[in-house]
C-alpha positions in Angstrom: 35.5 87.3 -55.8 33.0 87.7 -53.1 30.3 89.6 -55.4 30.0 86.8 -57.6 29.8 84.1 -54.9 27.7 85.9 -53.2 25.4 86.4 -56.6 25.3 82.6 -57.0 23.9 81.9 -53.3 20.8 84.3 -54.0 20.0 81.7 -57.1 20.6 78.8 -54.9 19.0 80.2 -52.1 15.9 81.1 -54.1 15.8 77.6 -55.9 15.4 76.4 -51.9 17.5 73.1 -51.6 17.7 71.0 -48.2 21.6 71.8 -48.0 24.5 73.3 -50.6 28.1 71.1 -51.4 31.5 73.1 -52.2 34.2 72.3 -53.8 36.8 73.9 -51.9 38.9 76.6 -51.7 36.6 79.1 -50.5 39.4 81.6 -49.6 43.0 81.7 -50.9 45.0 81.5 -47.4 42.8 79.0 -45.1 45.1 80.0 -42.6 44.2 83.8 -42.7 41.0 84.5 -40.8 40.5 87.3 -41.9 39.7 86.2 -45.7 37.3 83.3 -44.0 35.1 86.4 -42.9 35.6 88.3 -46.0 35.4 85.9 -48.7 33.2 83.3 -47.0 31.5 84.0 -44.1 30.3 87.6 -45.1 29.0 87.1 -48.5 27.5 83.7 -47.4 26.0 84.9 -44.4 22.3 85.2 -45.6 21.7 82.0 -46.7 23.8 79.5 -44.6 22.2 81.2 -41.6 19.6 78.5 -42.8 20.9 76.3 -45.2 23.7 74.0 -44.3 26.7 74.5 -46.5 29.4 71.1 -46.5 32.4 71.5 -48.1 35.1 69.4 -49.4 38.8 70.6 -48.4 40.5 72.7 -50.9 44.2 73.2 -52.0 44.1 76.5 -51.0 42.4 75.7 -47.7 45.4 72.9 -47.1 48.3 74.7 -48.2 47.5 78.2 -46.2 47.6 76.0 -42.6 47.6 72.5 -43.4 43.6 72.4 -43.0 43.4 73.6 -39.7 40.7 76.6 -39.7 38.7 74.2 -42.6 38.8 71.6 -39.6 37.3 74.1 -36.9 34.9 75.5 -39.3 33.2 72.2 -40.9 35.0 68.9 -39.6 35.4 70.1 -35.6 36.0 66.0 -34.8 38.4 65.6 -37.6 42.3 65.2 -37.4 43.2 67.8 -39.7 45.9 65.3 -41.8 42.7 63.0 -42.3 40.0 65.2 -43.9 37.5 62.8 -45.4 33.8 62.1 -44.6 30.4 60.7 -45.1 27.1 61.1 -44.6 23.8 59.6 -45.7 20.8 62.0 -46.7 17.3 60.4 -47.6 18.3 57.6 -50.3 21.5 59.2 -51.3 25.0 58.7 -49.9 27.5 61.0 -50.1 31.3 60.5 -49.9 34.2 63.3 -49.4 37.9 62.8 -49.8 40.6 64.4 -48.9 42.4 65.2 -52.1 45.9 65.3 -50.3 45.8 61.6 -49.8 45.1 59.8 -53.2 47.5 56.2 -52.0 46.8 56.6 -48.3 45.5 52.9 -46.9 43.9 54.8 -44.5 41.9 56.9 -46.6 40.7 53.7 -49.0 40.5 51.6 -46.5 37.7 54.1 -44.8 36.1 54.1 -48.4 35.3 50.6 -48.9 34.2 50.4 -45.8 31.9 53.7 -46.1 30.2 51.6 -49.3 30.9 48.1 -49.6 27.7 47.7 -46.8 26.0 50.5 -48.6 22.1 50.1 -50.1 21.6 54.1 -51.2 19.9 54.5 -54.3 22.2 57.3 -55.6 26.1 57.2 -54.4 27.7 60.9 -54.9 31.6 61.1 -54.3 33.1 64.9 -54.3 36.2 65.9 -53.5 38.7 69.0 -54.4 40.7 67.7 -57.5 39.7 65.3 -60.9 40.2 62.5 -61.7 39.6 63.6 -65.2 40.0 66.9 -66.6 41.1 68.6 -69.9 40.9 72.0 -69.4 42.7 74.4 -66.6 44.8 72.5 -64.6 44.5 69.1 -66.4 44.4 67.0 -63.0 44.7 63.4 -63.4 43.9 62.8 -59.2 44.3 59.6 -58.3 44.5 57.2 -60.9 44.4 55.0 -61.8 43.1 53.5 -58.4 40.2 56.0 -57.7 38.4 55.4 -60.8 38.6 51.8 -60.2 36.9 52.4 -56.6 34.1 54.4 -58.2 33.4 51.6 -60.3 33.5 49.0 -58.0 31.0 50.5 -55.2 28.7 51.7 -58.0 29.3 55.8 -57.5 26.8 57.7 -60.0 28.6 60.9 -60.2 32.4 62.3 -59.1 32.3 66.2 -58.5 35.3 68.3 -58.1 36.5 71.8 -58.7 39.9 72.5 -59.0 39.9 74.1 -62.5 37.6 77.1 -62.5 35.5 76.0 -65.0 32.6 73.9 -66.1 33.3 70.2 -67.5 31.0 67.2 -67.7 32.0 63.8 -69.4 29.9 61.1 -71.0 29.8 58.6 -68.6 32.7 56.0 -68.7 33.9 52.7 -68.3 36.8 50.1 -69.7 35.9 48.9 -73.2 37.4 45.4 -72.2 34.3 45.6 -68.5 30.6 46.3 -70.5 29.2 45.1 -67.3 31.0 47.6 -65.1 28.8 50.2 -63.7 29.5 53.5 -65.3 30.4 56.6 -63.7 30.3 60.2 -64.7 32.6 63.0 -63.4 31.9 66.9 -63.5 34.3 69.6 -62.7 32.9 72.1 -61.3 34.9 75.3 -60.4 33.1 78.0 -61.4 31.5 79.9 -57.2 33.1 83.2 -57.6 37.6 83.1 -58.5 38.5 83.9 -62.1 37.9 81.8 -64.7 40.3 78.7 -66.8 40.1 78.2 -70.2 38.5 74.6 -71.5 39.7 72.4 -73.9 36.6 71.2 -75.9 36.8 67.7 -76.9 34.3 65.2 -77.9 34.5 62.6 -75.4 33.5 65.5 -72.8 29.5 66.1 -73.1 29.5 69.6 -71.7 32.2 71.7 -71.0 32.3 76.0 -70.7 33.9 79.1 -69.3 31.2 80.5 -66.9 30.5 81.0 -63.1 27.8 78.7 -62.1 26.6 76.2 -60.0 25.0 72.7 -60.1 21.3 72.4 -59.0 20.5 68.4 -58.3 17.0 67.2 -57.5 16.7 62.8 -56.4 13.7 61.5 -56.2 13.0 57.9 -56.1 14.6 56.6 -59.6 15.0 59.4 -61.1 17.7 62.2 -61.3 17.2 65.7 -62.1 20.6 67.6 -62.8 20.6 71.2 -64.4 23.7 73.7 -63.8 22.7 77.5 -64.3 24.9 80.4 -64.4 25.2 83.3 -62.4 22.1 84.9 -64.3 19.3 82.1 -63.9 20.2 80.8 -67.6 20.3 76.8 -67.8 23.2 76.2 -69.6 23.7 72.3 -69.1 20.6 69.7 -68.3 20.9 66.0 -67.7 17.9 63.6 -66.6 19.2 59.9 -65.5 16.7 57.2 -64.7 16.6 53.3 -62.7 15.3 50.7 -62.9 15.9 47.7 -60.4 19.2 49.5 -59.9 20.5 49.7 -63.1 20.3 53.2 -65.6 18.1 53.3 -68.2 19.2 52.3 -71.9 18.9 55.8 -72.9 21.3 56.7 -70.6 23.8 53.5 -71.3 24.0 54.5 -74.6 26.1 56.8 -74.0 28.5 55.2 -72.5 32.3 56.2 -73.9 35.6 53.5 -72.9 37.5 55.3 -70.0 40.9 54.0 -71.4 40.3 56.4 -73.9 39.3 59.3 -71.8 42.2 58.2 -69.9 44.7 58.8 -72.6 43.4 62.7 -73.5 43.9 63.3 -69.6 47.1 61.9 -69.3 48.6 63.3 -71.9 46.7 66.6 -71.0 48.4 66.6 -67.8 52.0 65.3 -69.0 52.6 68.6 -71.4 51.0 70.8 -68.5 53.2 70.5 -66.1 55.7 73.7 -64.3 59.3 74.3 -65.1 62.0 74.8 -62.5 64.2 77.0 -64.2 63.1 79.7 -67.2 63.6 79.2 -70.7 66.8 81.7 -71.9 68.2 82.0 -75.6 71.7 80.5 -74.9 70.6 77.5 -71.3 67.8 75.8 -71.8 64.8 74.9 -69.4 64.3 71.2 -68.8 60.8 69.9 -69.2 60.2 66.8 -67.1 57.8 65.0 -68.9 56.4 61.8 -67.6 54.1 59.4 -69.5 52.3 56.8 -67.5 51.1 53.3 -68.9 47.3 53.3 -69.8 46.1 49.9 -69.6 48.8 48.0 -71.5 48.4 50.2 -74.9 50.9 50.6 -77.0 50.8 54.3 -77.9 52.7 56.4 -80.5 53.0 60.2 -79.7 54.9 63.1 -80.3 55.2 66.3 -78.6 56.3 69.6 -79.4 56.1 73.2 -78.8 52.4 74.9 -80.5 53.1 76.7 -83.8 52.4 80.2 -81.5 55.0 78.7 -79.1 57.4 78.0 -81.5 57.7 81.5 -82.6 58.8 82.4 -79.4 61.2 79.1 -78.1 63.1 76.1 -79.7 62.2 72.2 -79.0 63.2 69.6 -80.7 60.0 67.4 -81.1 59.7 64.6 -78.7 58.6 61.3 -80.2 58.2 58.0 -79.4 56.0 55.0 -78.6 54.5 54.1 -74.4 54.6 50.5 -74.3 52.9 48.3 -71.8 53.1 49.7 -68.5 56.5 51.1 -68.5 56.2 54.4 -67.1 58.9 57.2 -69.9 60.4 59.8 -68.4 62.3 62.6 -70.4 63.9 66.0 -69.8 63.0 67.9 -72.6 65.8 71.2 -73.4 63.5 74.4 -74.1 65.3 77.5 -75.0 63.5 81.0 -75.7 64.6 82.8 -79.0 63.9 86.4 -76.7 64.2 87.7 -73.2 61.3 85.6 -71.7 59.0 87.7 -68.5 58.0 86.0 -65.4 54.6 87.4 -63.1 54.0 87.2 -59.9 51.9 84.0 -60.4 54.9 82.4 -62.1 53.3 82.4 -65.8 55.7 83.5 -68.7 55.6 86.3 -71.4 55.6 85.2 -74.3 53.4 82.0 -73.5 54.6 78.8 -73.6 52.7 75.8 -74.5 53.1 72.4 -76.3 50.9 70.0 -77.8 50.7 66.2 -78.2 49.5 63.8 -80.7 49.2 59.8 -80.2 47.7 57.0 -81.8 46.4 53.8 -79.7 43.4 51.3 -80.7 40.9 53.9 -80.3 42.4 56.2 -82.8 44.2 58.9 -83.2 43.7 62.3 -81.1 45.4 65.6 -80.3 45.2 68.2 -77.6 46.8 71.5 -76.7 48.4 71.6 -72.9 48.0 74.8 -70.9 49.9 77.7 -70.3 53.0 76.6 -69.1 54.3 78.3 -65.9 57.6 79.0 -63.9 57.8 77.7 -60.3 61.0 77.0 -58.7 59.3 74.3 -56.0 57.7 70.7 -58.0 53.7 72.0 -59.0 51.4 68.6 -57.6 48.8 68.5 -60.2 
């Protein structure tokens, strides 16, 4: 929606920063020119005619031509399989990966390398898809390596867009690591295409359905971060202070344990998942439902169709307990109780959704997936 993109860069513009940091997918095709000059390089004209504009690549820039007009547009020196960068501005350090390649050597190798020498007062890592997410698409990027990364070489804050949406979570670490440095992650999706639904949860600070954008001021020690939507209107605000290095207790104390932020997002993304063939009242659909291990909990859980879902199809409920680090697969049968619509986009009249409830040492939760869709090739999440 070039309007609203184009309404957000008059707020940024007018705010004044040194330089402004996407996302992705700034067009749907990023192998069609023509959408570059209509959805990008139109409505952004005005203000990247003076302020520099970096950008992460997006799925939508990598799927249209595998990255190549991305490449000639912001990474010229590039190879357009290897999409990850760096730079260093004042006494931050920012880091941008390439979300195709979450086990590439390559790709982590370059990483450690980028930081492990590293003396910036603020590290920033952004890149297209989460590592954490509840709402939209319920990514689960790269994990459970990345996280461990970001930990490791001391990242303050992991952006990403993805879901259209706005999400912040309390920062996080393992319960079992009080020492580890603690990281915070943000989705933020929300420059101009239509909006996702969010999944309100407490272990996620701040989390809404709005267009918006992120305005971040360093200075020294201390960390101004306020996200405003399309309007002016401040609708999130966080301040984070150091000292010697290390955040202040203010901010420590609210810490949450990742493992359990790591089960919500798991689970959020195992019941979210595409089906291959569509639910009918007499074959049914086969859900592929993977569970992965989250650090050697023994979880019980059971899944099942929502109660508005279950007026519509018929599914056994799923239960069972993830121990260790086994990884359970399943192919769960779905059949529809009614003729069952498919849209362009693949999603399904009526909806189709399922829901999941577990119990680990951090007690017991439950979550609502999203709208499950129809897509005949496997959906990477």
């Amino acid at each position: 929606h070039p309007a609203i993109f184009r309404k957000i860069l008059r707020q940024v513009e007018a705010l004044d920063p040194d330089f402004i940091v996407s996302m992705g997918d700034l067009v749907e095709d990023g192998g069609d020119f023509q959408q570059w000059e209509d959805f990008y390089f139109r409505p952004a004209a005005q203000v990247i005619n003076h302020i520099p504009l970096i950008s992460t690549l997006g799925d939508h820039e990598g799927d249209g031509d595998r990255g190549e007009l991305f490449r000639y547009f912001f990474l010229k020196k590039e190879d357009v399989d290897s999409q990850w960068f760096a730079f260093r501005y004042g006494n931050t350090h920012f880091v941008s990966l390439d979300y195709r390649h979450p086990a590439d050597n390559k790709m982590i190798d370059w990483y450690r390398q980028e930081l492990i020498p590293d003396n910036a007062r603020w590290k920033f890592v952004f890149m297209h898809r989460p590592c954490f997410n509840l709402g939209g698409h319920r990514a689960y990027w790269g994990q459970p390596l990345w996280p461990k990364l970001f930990r490791d070489n001391r990242v303050d804050m992991v952006f990403a867009g993805h879901s259209h949406q706005y999400e912040r979570f309390f920062p996080m670490r393992p319960a079992g690591q009080p020492d580890s440095w603690p990281v915070t992650y943000i989705t933020t999706g929300g420059a101009g295409a239509g909006l996702y639904e969010i999944n309100p949860h407490p272990d996620v600070e701040k989390s809404a359905v709005v267009h918006h954008f992120i305005y971040i001021r360093v200075h020294r020690n201390t960390l101004q971060y306020t996200v405003y939507d399309t309007s002016g209107s401040e609708i999130d605000h966080l301040k984070i202070l150091k000292k010697q290095g290390r955040y202040a207790a203010d901010y420590l104390k609210t810490v949450q344990a990742q493992e359990k932020v790591d089960l919500m997002t798991m689970f959020a993304c195992a019941i979210s998942n595409s089906l291959r063939q569509v639910p009918q009242t007499d074959r049914p659909a086969l859900y592929e439902l993977q569970l992965r291990p989250v650090a050697g909990e023994d979880v019980s859980f059971e899944i099942s169709l929502t109660g508005e879902s279950g007026e519509a199809y018929r599914m056994e409920p799923f239960r069972g307990v993830l121990r260790g680090r086994k990884v359970l697969r399943k192919s769960v049968p779905i059949f529809s109780k009614m003729k069952v619509q498919v849209g362009k986009w693949g999603d399904m009249k009526p909806e189709l959704r399922l829901q999941a409830k577990f119990k680990s040492s951090f007690g017991e939760n439950e979550l609502t997936g999203g709208a499950i869709e129809y897509w005949p090739e496997e959906k990477n999440q």
